[in-house]
TIGULO-394727 format. One record per atom (N, C-alpha, C, O): residue in one letter; atom name; x, y, z. Coordinates in pm, whole numbers. Layout:
("A" "CA" (X Y Z))
...
END
This chain:
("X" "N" (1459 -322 1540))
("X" "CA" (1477 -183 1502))
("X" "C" (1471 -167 1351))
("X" "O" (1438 -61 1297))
("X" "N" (1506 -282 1284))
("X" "CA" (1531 -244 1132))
("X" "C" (1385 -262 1095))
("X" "O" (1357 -204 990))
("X" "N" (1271 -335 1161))
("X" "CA" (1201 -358 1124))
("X" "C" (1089 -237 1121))
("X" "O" (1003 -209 1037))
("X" "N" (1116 -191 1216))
("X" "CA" (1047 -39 1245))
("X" "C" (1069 39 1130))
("X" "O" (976 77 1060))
("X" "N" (1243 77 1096))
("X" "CA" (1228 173 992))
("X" "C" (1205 111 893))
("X" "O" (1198 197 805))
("X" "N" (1180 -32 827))
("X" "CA" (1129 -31 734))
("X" "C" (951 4 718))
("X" "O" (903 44 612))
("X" "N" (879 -17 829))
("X" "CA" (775 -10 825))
("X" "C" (726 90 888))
("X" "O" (657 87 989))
("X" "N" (776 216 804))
("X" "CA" (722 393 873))
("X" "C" (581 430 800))
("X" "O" (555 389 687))
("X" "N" (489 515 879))
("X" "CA" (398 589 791))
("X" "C" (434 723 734))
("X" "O" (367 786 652))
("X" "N" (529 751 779))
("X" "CA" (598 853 684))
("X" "C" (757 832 731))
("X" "O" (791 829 849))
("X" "N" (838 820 632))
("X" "CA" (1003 780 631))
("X" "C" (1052 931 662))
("X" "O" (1001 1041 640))
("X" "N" (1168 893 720))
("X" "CA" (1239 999 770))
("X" "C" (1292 1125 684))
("X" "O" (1312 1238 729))
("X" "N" (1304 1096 598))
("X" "CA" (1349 1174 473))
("X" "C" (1222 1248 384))
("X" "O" (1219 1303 274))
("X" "N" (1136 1225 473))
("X" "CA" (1005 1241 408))
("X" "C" (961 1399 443))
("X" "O" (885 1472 379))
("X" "N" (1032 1426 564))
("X" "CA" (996 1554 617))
("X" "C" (1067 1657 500))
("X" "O" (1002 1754 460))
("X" "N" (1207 1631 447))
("X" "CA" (1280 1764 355))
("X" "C" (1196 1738 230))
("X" "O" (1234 1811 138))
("X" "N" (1096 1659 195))
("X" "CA" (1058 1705 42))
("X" "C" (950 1762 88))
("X" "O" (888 1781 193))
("X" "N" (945 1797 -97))
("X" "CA" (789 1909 -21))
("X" "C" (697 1833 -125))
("X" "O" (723 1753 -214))
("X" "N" (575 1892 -77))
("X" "CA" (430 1790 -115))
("X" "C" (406 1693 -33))
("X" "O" (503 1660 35))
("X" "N" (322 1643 -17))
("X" "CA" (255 1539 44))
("X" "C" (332 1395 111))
("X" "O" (448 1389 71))
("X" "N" (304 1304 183))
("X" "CA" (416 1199 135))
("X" "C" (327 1096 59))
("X" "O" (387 1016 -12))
("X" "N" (246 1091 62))
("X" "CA" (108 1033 -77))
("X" "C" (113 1094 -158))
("X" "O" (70 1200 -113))
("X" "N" (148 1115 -309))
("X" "CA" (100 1161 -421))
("X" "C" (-22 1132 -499))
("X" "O" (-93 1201 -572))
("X" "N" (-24 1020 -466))
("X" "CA" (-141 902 -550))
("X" "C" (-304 873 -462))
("X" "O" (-344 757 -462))
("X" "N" (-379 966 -400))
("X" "CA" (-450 932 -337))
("X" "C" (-522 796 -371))
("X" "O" (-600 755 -285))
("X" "N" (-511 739 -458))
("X" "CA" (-580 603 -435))
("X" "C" (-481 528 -435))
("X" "O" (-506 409 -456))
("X" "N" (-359 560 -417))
("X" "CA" (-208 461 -384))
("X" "C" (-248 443 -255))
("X" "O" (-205 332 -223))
("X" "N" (-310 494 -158))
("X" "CA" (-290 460 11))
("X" "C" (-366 374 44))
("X" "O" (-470 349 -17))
("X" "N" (-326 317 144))
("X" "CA" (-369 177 186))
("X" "C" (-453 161 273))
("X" "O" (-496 56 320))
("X" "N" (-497 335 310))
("X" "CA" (-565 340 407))
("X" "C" (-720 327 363))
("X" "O" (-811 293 438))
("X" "N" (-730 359 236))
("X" "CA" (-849 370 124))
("X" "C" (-953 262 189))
("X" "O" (-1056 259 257))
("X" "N" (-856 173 122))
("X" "CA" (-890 10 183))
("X" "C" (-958 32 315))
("X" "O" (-1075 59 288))
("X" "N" (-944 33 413))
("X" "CA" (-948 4 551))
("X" "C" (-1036 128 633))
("X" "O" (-1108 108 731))
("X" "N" (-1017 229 584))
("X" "CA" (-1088 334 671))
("X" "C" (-1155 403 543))
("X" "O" (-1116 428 429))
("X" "N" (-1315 428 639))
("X" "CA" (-1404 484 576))
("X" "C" (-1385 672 520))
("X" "O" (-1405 765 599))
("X" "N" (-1350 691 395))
("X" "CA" (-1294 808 356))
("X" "C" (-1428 976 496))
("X" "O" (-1409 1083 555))
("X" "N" (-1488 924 482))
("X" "CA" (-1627 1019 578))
("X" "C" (-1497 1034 732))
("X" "O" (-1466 1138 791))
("X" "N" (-1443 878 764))
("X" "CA" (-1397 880 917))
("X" "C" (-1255 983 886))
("X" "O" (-1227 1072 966))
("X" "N" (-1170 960 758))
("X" "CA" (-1054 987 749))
("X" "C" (-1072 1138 738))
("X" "O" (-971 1208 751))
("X" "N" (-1215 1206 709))
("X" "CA" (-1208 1324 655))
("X" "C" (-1251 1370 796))
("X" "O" (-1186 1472 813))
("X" "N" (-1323 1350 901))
("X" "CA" (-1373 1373 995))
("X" "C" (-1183 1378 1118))
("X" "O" (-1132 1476 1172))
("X" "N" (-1145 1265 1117))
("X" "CA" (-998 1324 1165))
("X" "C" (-873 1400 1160))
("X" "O" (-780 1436 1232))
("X" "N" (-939 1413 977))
("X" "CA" (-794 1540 951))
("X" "C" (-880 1667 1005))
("X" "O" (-819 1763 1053))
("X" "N" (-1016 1667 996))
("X" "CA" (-1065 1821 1021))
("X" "C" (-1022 1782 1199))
("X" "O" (-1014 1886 1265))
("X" "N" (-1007 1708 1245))
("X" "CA" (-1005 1703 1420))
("X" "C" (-839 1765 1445))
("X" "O" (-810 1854 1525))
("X" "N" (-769 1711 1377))
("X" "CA" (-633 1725 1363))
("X" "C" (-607 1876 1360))
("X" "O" (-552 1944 1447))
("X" "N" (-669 1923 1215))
("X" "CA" (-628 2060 1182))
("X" "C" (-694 2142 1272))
("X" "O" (-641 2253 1272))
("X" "N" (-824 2130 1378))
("X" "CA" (-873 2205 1452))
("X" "C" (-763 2237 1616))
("X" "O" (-736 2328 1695))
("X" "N" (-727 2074 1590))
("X" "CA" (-656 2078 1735))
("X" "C" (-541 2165 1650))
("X" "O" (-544 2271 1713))
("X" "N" (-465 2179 1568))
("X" "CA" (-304 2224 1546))
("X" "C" (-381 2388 1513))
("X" "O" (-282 2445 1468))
("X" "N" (-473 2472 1509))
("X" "CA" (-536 2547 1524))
("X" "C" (-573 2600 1657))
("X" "O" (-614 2715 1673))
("X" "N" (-556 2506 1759))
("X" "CA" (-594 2536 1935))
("X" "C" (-469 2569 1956))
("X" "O" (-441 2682 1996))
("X" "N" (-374 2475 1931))
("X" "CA" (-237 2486 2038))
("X" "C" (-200 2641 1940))
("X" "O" (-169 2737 2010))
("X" "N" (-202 2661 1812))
("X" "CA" (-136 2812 1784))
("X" "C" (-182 2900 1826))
("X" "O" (-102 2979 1875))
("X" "N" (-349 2944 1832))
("X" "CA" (-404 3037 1889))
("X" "C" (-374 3023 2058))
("X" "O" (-360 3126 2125))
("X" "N" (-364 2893 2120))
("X" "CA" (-300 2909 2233))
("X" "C" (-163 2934 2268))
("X" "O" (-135 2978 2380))
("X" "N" (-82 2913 2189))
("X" "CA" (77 2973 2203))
("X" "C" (46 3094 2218))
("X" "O" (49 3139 2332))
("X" "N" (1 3194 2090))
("X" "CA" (-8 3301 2046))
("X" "C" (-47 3362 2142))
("X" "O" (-8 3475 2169))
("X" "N" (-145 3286 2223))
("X" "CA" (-212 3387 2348))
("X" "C" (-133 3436 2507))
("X" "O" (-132 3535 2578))
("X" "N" (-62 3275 2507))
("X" "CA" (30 3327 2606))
("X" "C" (178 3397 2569))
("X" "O" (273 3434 2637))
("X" "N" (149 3397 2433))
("X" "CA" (308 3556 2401))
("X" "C" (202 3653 2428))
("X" "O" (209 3723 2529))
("X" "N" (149 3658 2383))
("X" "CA" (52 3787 2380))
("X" "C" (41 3824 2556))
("X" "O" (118 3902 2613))
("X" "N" (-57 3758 2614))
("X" "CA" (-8 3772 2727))
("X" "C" (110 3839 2821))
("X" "O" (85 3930 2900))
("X" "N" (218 3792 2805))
("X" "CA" (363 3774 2857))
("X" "C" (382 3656 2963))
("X" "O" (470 3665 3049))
("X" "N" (302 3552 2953))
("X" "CA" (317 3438 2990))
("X" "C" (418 3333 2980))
("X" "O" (467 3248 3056))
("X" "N" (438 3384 2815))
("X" "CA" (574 3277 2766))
("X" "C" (680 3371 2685))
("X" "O" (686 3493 2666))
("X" "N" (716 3323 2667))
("X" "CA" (900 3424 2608))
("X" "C" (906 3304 2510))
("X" "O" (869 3187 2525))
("X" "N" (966 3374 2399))
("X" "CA" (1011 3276 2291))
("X" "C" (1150 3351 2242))
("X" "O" (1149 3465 2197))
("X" "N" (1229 3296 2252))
("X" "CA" (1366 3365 2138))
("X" "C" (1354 3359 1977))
("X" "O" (1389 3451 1904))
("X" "N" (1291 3223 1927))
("X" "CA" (1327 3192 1782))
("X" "C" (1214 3142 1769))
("X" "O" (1143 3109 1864))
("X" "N" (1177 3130 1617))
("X" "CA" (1092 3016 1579))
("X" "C" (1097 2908 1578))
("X" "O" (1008 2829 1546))
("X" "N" (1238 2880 1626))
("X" "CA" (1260 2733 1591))
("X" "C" (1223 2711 1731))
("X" "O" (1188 2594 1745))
("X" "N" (1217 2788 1856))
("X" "CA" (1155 2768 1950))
("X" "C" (1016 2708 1996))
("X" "O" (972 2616 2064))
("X" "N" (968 2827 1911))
("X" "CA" (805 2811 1859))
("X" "C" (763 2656 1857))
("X" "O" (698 2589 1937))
("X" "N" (837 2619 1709))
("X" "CA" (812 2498 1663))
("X" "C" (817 2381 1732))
("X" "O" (748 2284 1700))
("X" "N" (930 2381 1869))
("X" "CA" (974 2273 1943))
("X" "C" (888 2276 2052))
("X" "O" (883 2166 2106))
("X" "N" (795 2389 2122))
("X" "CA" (721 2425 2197))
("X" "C" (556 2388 2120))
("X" "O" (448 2382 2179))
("X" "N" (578 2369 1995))
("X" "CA" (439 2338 1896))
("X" "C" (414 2207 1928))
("X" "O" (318 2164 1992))
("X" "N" (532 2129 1864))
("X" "CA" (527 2032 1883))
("X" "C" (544 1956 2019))
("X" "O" (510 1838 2023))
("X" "N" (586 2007 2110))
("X" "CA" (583 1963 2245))
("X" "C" (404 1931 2278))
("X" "O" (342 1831 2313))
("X" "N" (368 2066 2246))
("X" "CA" (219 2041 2285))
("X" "C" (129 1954 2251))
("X" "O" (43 1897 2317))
("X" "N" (166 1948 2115))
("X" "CA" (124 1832 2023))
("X" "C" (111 1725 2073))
("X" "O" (-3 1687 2101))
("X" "N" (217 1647 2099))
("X" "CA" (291 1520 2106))
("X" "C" (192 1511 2306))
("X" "O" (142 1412 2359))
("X" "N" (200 1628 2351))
("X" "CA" (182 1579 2533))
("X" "C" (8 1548 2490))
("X" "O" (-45 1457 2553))
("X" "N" (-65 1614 2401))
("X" "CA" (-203 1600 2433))
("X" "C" (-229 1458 2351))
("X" "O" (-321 1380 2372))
("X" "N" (-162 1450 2287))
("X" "CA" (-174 1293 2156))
("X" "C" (-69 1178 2256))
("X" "O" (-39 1067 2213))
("X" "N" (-41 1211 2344))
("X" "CA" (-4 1070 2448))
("X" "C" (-113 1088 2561))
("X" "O" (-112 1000 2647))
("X" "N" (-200 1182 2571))
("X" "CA" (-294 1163 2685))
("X" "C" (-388 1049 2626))
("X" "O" (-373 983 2524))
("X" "N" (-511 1046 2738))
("X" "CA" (-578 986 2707))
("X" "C" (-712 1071 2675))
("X" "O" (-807 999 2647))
("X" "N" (-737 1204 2674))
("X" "CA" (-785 1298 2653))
("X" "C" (-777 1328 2480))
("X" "O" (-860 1345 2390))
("X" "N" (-619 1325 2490))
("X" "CA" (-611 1394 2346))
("X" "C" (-655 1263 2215))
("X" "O" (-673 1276 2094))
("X" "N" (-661 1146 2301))
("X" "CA" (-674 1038 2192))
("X" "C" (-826 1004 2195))
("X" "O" (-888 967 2096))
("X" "N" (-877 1021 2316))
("X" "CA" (-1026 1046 2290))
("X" "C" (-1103 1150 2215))
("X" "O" (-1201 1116 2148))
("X" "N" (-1062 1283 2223))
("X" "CA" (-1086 1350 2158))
("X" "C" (-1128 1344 1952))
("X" "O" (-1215 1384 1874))
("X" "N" (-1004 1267 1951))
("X" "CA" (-993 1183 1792))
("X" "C" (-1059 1106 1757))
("X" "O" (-1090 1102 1638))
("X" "N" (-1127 976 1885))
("X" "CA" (-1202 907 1843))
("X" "C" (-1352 930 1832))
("X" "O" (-1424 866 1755))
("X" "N" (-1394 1028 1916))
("X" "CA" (-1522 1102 1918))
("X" "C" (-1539 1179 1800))
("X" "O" (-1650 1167 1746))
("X" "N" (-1443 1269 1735))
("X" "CA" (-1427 1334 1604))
("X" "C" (-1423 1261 1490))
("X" "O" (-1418 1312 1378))
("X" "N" (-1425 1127 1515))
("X" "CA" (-1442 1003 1419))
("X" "C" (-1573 888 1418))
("X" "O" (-1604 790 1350))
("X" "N" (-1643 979 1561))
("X" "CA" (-1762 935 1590))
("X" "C" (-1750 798 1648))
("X" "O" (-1847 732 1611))
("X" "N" (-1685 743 1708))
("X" "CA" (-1630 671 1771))
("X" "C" (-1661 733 1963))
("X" "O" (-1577 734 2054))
("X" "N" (-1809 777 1971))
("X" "CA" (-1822 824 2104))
("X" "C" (-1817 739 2232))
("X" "O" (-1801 798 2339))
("X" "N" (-1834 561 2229))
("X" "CA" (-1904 509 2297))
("X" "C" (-1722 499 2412))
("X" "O" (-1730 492 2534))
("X" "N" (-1651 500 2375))
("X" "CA" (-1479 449 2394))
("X" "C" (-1473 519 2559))
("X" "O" (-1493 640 2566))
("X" "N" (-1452 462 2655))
("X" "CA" (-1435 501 2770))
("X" "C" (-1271 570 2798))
("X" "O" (-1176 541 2725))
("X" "N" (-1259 654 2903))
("X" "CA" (-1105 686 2915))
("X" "C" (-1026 590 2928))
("X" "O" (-933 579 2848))
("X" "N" (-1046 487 3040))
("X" "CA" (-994 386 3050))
("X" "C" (-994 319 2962))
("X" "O" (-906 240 2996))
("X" "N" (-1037 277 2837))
("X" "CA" (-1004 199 2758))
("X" "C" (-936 263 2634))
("X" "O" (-989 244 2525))
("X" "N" (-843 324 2640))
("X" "CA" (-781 452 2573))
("X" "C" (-678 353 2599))
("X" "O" (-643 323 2713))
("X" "N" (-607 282 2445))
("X" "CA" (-479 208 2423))
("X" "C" (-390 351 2389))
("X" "O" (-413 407 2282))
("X" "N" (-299 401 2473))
("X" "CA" (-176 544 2435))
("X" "C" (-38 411 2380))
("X" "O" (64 457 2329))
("X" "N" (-45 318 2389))
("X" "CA" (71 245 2272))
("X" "C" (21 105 2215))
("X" "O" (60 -6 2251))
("X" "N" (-61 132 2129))
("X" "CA" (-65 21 2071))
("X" "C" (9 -54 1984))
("X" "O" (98 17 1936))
("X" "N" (13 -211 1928))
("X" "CA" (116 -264 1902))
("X" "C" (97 -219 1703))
("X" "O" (-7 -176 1653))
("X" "N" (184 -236 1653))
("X" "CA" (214 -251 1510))
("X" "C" (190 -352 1490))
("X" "O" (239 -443 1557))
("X" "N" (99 -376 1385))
("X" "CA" (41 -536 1345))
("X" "C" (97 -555 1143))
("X" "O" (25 -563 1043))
("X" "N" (242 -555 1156))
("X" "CA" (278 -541 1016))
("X" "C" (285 -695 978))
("X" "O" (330 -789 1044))
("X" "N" (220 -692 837))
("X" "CA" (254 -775 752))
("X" "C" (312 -803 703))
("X" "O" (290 -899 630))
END
């Protein structure tokens, strides 16, 4: 367990500051390792999907499909959606095709892969 929180991609405390949790874009380590074309090709996949699930919330208030009390509702219902399509094997294919990564079968869709820390 200790080993986990030492080795977060973003630390827990990371959510109350504001800005980025990279300041240093050539501080990341990801530079190294992933082709900046693939990294730019998954944040646009990312921001398109977190763009689906709002216009899809939005549609079923609109609707009267769903009832919301709060935003903080919203947010827990955001992220619910989030989190169910990014444990499918749908939602993780989706990412790898948007990374051009088309050839990847459903079945071979790893939903927990291991941490390989150094």
């Amino acid at each position: 367990m200790e080993n986990e929180s030492k080795h977060a991609l973003m630390p827990v405390n990371a959510v109350s500051q504001s800005g980025s949790a990279v300041i240093d874009p050539s501080a990341s380590p990801f530079k190294v390792v992933v082709d900046p074309v693939m990294r730019a090709a998954i944040k646009k996949a990312l921001f398109d999907l977190i763009d689906h699930h709002d216009d899809s919330l939005a549609g079923y208030v609109i609707d009267g499909k769903l009832a919301l009390e709060s935003y903080k509702e919203y947010v827990e219902l955001f992220a619910r959606a989030l989190r169910e399509t990014m444990e499918s094997p749908e939602g993780v294919l989706y990412l790898l095709r948007s990374a051009g990564l088309d050839g990847v079968a459903p079945e071979n869709v790893n939903l927990r892969p291991e941490w390989r820390w150094k």
